[in-house]
N, CA, C and O atoms as a MOPAC input file, in Angstrom:
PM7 MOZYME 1SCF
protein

 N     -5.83600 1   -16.65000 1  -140.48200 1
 C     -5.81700 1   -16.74200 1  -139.04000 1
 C     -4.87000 1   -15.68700 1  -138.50000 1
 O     -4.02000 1   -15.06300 1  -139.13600 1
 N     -5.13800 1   -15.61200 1  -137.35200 1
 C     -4.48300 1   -14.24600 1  -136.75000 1
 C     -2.84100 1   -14.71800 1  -136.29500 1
 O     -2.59400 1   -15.92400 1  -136.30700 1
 N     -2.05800 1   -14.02000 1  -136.01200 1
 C     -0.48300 1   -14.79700 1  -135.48800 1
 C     -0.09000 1   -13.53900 1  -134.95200 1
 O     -0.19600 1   -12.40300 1  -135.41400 1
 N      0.50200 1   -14.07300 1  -133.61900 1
 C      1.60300 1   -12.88500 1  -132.95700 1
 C      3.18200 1   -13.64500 1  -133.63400 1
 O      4.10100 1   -13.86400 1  -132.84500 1
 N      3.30800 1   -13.92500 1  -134.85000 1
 C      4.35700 1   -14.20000 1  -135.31400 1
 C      4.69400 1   -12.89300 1  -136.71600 1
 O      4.10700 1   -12.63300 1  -137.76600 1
 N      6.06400 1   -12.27100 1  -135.95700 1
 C      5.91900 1   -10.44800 1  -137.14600 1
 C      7.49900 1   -10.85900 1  -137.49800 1
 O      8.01000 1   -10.58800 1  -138.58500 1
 N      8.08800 1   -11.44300 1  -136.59200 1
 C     10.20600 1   -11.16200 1  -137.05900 1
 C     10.03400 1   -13.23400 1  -137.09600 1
 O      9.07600 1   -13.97100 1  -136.86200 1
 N     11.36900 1   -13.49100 1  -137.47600 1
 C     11.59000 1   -15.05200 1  -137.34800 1
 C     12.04100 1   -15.03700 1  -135.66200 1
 O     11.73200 1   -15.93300 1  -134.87700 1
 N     12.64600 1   -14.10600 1  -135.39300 1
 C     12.67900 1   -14.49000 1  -133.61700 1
 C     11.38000 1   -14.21900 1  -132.68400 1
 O     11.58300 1   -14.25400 1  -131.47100 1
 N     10.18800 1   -13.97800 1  -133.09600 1
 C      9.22200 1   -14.65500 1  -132.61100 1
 C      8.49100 1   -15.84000 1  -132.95800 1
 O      7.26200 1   -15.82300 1  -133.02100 1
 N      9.24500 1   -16.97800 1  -133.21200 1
 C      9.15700 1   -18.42800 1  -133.73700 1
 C      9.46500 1   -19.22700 1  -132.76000 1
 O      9.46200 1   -20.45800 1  -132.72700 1
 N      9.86000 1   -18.08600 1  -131.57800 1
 C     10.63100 1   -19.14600 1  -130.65100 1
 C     10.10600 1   -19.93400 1  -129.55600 1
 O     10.03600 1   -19.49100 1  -128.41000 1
 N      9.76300 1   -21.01300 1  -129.86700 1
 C      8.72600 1   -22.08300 1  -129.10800 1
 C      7.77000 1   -22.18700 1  -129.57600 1
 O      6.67600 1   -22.24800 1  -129.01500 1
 N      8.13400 1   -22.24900 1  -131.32200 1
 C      6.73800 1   -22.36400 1  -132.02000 1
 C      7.01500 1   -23.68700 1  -133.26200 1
 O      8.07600 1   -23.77900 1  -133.88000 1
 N      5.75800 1   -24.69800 1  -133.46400 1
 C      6.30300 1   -25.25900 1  -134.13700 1
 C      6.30300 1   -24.96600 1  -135.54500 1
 O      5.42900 1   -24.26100 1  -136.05000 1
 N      7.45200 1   -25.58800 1  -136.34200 1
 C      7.97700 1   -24.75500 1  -137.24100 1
 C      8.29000 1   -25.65700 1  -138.41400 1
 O      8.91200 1   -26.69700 1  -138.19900 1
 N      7.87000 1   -25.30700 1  -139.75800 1
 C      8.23300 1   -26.50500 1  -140.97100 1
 C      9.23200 1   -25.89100 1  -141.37500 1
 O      9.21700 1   -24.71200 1  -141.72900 1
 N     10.67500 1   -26.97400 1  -141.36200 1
 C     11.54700 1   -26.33700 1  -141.81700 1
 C     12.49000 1   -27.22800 1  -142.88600 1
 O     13.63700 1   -26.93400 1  -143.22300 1
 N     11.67700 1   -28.44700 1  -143.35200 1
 C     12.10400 1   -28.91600 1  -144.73900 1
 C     12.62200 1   -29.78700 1  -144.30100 1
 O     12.81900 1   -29.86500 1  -143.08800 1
 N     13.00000 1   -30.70800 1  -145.15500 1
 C     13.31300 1   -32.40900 1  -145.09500 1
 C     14.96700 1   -32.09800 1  -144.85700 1
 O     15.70500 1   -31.31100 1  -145.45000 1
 N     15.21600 1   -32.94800 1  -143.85200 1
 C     16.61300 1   -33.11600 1  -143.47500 1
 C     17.75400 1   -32.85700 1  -144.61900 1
 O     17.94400 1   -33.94600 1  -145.16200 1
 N     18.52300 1   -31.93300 1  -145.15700 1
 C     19.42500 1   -32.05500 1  -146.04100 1
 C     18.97700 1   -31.36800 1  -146.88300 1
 O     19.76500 1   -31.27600 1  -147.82500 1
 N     17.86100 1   -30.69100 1  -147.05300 1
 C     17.43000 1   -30.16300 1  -147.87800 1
 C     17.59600 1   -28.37900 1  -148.47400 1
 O     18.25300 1   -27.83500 1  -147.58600 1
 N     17.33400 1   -27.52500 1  -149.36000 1
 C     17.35500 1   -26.60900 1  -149.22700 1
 C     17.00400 1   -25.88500 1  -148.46800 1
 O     17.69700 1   -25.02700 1  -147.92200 1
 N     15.76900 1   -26.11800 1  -148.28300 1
 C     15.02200 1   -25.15400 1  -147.25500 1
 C     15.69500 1   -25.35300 1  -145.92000 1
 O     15.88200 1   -24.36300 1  -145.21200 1
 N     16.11000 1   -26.66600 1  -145.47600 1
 C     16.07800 1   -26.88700 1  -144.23000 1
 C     17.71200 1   -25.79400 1  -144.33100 1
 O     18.10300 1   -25.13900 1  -143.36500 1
 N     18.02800 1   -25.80900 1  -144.92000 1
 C     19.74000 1   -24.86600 1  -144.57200 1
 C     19.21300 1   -23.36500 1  -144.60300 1
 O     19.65800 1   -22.47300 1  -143.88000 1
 N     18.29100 1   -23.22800 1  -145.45900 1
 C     17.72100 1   -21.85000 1  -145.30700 1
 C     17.27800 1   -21.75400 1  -143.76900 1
 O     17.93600 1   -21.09600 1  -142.96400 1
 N     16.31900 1   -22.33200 1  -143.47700 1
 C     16.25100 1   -22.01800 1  -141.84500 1
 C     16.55600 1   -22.13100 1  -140.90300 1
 O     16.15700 1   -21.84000 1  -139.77600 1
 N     17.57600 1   -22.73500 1  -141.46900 1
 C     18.35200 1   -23.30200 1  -139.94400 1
 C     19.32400 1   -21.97500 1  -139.96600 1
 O     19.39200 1   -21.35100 1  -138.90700 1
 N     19.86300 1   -21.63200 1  -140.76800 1
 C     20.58100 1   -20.06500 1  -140.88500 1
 C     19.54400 1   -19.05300 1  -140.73100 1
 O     19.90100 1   -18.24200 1  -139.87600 1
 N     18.09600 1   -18.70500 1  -141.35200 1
 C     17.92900 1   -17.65800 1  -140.76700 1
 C     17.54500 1   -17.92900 1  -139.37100 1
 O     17.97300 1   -17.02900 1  -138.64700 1
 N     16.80100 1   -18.96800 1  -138.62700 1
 C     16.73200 1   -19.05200 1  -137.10700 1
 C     18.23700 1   -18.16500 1  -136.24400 1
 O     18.23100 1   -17.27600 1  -135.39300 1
 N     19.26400 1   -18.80800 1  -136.84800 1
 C     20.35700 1   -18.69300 1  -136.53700 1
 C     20.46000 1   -17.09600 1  -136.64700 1
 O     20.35800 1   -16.67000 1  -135.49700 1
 N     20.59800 1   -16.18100 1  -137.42300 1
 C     20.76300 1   -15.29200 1  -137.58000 1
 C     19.55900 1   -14.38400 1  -136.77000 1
 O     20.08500 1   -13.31100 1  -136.47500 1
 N     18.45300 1   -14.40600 1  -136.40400 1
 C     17.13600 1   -14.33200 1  -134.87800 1
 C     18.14300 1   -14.48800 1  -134.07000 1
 O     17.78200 1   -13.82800 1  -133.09500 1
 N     19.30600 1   -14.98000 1  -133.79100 1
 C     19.47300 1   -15.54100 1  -132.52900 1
 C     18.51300 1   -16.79600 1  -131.71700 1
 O     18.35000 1   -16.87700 1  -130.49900 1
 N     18.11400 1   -17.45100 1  -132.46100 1
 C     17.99000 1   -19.08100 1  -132.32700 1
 C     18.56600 1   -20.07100 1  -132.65000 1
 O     19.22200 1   -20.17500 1  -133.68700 1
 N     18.38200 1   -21.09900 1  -131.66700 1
 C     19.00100 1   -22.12000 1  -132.08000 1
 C     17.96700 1   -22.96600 1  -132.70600 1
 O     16.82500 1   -23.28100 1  -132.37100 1
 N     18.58700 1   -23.19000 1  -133.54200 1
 C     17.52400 1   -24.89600 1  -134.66600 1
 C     16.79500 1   -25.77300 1  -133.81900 1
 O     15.59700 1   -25.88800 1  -133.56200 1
 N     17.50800 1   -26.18100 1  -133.56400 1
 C     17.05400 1   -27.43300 1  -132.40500 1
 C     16.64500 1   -27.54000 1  -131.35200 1
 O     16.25900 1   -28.64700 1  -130.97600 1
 N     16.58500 1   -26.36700 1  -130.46700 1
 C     16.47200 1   -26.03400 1  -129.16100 1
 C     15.26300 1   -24.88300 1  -128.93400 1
 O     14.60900 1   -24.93500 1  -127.89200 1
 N     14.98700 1   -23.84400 1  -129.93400 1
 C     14.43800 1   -22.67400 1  -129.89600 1
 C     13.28000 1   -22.90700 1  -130.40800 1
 O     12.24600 1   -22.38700 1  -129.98900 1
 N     13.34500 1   -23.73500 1  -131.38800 1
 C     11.96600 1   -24.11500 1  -132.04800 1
 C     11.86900 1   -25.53300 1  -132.12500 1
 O     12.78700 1   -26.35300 1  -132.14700 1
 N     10.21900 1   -25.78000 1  -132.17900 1
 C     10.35200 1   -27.32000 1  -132.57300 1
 C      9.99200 1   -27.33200 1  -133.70300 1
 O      8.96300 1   -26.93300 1  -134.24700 1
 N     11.50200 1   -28.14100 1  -134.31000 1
 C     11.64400 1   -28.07700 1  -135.83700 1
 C     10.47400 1   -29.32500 1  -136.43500 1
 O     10.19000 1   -30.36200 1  -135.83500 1
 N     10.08300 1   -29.00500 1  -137.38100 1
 C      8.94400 1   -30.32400 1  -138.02000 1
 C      9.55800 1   -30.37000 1  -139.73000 1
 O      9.35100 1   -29.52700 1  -140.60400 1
 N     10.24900 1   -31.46900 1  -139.81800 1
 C     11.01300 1   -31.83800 1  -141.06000 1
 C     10.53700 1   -32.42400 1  -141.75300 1
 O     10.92200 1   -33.58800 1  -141.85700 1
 N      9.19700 1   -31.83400 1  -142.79400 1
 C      8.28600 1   -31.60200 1  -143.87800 1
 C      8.50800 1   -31.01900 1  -144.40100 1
 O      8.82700 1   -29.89200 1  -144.02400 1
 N      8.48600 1   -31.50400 1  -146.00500 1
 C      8.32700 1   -30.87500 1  -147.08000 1
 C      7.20300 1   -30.13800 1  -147.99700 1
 O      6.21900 1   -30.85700 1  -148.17400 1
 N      7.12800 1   -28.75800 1  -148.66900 1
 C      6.25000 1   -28.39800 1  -148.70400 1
 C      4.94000 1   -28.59400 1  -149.54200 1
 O      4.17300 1   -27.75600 1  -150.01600 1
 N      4.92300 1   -30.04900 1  -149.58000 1
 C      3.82200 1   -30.79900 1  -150.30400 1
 C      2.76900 1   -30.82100 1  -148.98200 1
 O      1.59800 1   -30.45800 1  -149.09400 1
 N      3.19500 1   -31.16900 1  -148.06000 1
 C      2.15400 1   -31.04200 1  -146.50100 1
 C      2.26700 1   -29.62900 1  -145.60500 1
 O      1.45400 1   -29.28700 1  -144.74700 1
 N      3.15500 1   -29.08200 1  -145.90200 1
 C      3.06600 1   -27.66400 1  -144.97100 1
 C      2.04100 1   -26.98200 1  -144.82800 1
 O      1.44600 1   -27.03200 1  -143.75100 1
 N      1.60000 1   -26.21200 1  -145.82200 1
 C      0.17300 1   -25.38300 1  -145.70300 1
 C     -0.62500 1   -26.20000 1  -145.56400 1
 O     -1.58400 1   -25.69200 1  -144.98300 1
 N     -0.84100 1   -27.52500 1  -145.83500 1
 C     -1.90900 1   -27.92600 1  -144.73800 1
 C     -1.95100 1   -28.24400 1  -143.31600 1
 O     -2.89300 1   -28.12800 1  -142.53200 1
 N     -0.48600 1   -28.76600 1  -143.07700 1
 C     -0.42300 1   -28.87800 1  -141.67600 1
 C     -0.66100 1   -27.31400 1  -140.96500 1
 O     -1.03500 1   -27.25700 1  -139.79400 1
 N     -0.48000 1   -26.38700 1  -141.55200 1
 C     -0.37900 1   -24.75500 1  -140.95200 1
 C     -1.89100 1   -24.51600 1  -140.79000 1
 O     -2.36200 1   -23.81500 1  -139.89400 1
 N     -2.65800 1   -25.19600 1  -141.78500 1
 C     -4.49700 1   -24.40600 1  -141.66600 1
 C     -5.24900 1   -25.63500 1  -140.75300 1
 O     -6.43700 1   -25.50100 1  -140.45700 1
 N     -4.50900 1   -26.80200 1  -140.33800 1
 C     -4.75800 1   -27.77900 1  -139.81700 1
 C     -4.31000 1   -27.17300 1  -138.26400 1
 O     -4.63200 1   -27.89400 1  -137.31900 1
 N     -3.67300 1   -26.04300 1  -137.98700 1
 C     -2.97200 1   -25.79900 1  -136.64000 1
 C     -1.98500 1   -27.11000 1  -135.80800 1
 O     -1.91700 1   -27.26500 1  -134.58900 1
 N     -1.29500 1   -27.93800 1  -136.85600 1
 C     -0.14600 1   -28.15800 1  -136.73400 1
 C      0.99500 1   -28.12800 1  -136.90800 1
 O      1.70600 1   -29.04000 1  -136.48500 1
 N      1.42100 1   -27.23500 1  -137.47600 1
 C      2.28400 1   -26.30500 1  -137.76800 1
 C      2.20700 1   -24.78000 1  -136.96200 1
 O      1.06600 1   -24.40700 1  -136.68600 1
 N      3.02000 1   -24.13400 1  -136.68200 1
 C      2.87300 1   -22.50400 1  -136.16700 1
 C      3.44600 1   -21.40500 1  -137.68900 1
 O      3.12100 1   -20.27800 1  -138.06200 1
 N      4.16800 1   -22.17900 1  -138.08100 1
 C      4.90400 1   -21.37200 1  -139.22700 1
 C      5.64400 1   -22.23100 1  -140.06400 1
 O      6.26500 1   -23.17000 1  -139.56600 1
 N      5.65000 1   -22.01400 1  -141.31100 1
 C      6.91900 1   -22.58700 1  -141.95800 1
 C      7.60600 1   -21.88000 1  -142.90600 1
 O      7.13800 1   -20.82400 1  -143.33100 1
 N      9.07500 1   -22.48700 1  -143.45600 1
 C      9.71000 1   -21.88600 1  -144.00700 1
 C      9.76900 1   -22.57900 1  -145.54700 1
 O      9.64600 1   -23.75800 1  -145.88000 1
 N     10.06100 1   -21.09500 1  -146.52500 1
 C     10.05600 1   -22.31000 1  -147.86900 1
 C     10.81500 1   -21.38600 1  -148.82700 1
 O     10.88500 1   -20.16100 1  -148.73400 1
 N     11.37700 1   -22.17000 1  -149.77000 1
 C     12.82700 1   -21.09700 1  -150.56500 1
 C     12.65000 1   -21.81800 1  -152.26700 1
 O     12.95700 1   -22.95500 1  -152.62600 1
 N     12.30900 1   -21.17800 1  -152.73200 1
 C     12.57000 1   -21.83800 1  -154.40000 1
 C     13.50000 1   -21.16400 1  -155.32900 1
 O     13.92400 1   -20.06900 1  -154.95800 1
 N     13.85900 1   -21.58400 1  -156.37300 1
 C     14.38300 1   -20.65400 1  -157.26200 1
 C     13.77400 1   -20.65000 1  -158.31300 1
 O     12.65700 1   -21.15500 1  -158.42800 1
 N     14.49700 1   -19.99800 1  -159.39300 1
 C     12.99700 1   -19.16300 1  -161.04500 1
 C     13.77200 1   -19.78400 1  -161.95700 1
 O     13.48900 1   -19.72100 1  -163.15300 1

């Protein structure tokens, strides 16, 4: 699908998977929002899912974007 979403600060007023409360991911995006010059809570509407439902909520068009961080 097509997206006018290119930097993380065009996320802003978009809804956004950004990981289960406490979680890795969710500190990952809540810092890079932060670092866009967004705020977490205010700039985006955060959706606190984990990425067992994300890509479907994203091809479902409930989601706008999400964020996701693993390690090897």
């Amino acid at each position: 699908r097509d997206s006018d979403v290119r930097t993380v600060a065009d996320l802003r007023g978009k809804r956004v998977g950004v990981g289960q409360e406490g979680s890795g991911v969710r500190l990952v995006a809540d810092r890079l929002l932060a670092a866009a010059g967004l705020d977490p809570a205010d700039d985006v509407t955060p959706v606190p899912v984990g990425i067992d439902t994300m890509p479907v909520r994203l091809t479902q068009g409930r989601l706008d974007a999400f964020f996701w961080s693993g390690g090897l």
